[in-house]
C-alpha positions in Angstrom: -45.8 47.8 31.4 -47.1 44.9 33.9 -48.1 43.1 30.5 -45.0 43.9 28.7 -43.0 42.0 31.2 -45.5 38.9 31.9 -45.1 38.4 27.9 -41.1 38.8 27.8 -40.8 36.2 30.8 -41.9 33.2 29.2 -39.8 33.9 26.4 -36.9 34.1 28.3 -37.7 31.1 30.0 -38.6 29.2 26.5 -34.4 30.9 25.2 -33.0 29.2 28.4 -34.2 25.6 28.2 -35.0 25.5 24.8 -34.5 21.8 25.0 -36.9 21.1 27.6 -33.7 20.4 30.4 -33.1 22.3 33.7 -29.5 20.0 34.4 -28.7 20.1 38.1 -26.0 23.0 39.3 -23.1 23.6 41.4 -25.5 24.3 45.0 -28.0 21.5 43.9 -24.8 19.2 43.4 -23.7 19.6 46.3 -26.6 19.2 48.7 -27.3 16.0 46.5 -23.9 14.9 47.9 -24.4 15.1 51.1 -27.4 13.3 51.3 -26.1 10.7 49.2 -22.3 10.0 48.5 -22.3 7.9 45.6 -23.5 11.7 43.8 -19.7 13.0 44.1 -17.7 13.9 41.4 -14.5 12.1 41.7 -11.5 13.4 40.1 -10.2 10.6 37.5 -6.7 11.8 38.2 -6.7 10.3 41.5 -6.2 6.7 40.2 -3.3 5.3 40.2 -1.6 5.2 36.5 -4.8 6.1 34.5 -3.6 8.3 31.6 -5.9 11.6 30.7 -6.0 12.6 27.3 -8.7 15.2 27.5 -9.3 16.3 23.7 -12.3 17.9 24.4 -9.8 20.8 26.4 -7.7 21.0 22.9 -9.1 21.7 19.1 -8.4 17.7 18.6 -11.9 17.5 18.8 -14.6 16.8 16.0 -15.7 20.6 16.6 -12.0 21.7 15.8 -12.5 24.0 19.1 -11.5 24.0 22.7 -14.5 22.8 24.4 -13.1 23.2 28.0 -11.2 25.4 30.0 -9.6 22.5 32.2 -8.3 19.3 30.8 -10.1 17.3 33.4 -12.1 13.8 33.7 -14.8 13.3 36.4 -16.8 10.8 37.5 -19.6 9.5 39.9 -18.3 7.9 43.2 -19.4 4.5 42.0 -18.1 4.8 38.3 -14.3 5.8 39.8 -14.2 2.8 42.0 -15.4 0.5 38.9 -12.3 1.8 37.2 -10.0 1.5 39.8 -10.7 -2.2 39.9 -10.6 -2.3 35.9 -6.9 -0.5 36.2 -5.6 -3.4 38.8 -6.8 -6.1 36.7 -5.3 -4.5 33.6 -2.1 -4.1 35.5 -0.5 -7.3 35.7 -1.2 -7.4 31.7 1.0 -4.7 31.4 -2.2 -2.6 30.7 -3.6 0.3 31.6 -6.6 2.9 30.5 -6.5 6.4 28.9 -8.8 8.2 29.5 -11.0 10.5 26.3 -13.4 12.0 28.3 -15.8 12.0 31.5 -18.3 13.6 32.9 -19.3 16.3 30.6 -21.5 19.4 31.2 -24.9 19.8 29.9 -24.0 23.0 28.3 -21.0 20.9 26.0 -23.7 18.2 25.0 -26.1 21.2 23.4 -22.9 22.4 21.5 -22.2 18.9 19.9 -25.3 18.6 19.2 -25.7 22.2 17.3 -22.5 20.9 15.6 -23.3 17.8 14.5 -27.1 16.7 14.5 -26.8 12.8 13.8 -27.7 11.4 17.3 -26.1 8.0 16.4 -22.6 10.1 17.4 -23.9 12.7 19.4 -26.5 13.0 22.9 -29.6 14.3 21.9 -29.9 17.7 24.4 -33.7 17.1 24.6 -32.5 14.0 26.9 -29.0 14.8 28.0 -25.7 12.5 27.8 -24.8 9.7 30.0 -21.4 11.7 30.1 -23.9 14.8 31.8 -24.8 12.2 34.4 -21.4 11.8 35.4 -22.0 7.8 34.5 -20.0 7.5 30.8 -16.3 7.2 29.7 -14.7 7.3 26.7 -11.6 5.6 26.9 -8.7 3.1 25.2 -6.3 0.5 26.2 -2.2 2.0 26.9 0.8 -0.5 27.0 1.9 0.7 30.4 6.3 0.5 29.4 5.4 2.8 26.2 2.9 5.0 26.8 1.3 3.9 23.4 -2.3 3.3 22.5 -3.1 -0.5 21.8 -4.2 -0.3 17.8 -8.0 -0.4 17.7 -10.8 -0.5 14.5 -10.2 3.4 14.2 -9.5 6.6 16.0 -11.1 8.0 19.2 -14.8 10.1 18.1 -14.8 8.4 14.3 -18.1 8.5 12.8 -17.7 6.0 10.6 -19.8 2.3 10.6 -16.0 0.6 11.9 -16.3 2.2 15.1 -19.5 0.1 16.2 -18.6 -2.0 18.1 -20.3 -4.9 16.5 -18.8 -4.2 12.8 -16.7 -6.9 12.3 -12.8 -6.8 11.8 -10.3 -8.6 9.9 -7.1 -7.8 11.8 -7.0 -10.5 14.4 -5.0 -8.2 16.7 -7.1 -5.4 16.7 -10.0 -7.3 16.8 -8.5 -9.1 20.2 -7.9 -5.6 21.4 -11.6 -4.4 21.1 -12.7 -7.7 22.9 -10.5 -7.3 26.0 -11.3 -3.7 26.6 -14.7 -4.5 26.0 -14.3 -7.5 28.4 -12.1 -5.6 31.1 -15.5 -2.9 31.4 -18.5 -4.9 31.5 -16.7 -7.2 34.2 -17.5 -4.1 36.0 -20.7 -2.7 35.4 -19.9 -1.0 32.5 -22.0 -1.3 28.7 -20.4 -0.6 25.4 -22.2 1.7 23.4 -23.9 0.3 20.4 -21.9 3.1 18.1 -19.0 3.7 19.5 -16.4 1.4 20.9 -14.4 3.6 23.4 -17.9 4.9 25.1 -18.4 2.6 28.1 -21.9 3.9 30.2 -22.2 2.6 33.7 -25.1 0.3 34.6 -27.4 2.2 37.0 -27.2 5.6 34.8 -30.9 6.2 35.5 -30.3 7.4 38.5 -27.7 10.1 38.5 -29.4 14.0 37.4 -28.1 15.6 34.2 -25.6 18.1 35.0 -23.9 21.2 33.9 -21.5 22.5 36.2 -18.1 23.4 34.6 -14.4 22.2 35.6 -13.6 25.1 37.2 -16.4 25.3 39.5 -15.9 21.9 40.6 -12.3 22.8 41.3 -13.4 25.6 43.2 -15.4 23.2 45.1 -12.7 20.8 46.4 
């Protein structure tokens, strides 16, 4: 029996982090928190006039499923108060940000990627997302009076060759939108990623753990 069990364990080890990942949870979280601030989750919904528009909580998703339980948008300490400058600057344009998606849990990444293998779209599980880390953003540009979405090269999550953001575009105005939300982010600390133009990831990533604590937990938690 004592060798029965000794084999069965490392197989249910292997089943658990098949990907090679042990992403940091709830109790870890928040004992990395208290030793260092910066590690807290802030709740995106706390800025002042930043739109949420979490499709990941609805099937208008490129999974056709509901992904999450909470339509919610989080971020690391440092990465909300880089957007809260971004917001005031966009303000007196009569901008603002909406906001896709934020920190994401471990757990969402591995489904993605199960879904749809083509890592030039989706975070390879094996190293985790900068959205696990708490340090990415998908987002667009709002006209603040209307509510409306500024017209950009194509929809939010496309997987097509016009969503990079260095595919060139012939519309003048959409082109002039990509710049300035492009702009408006790396004026504060933010990169563009090389596939997508809506997924900003915060300079300084490296540091932050992969996660994979849900919504509700962390709701729990405040």
């Amino acid at each position: 029996m004592k060798c029965l069990i000794l084999l069965l364990f490392p197989i249910t080890l292997l089943a658990q982090n098949k990907y090679g990942l042990t992403p940091v949870k709830l109790e870890e979280y928040k004992q990395s928190v208290k030793t260092n601030a910066e590690n807290e989750l802030v709740n995106l919904a706390s800025i002042p006039a930043v739109v949420l528009d979490i499709r990941y909580a609805t099937p208008n998703n490129f999974t056709g499923e509901k992904n999450y339980n909470l339509p919610r948008a989080y971020a690391r300490k440092p990465v909300a108060e880089a957007l809260k400058k971004i917001q005031a600057d966009l303000k007196p344009q009569g901008l603002g940000l909406k906001i896709f998606d934020g920190y994401r849990p471990y757990s969402a990444t591995v489904k993605f990627y199960e879904v749809y293998r083509d890592t030039t779209y989706v975070a390879s599980p094996y190293k985790g997302s900068r959205h696990n880390r708490g340090c990415a953003l998908d987002l667009t540009l709002i006209d603040l009076k209307t509510g409306k979405e500024l017209q950009m090269p194509t929809e939010w999550d496309s997987f097509k060759k016009e969503a990079w953001p260095s595919t060139p575009v012939a519309d003048p105005k959409i082109r002039a939108n990509r710049k300035l939300l492009i702009d408006a982010m790396e004026k504060h600390g933010f990169k563009v990623n090389s596939s997508e133009w809506w997924h900003f990831d915060f300079i300084g990533w490296q540091k932050f753990a992969v996660m994979d604590i849900d919504f509700e937990e962390l709701e729990n938690d405040y």
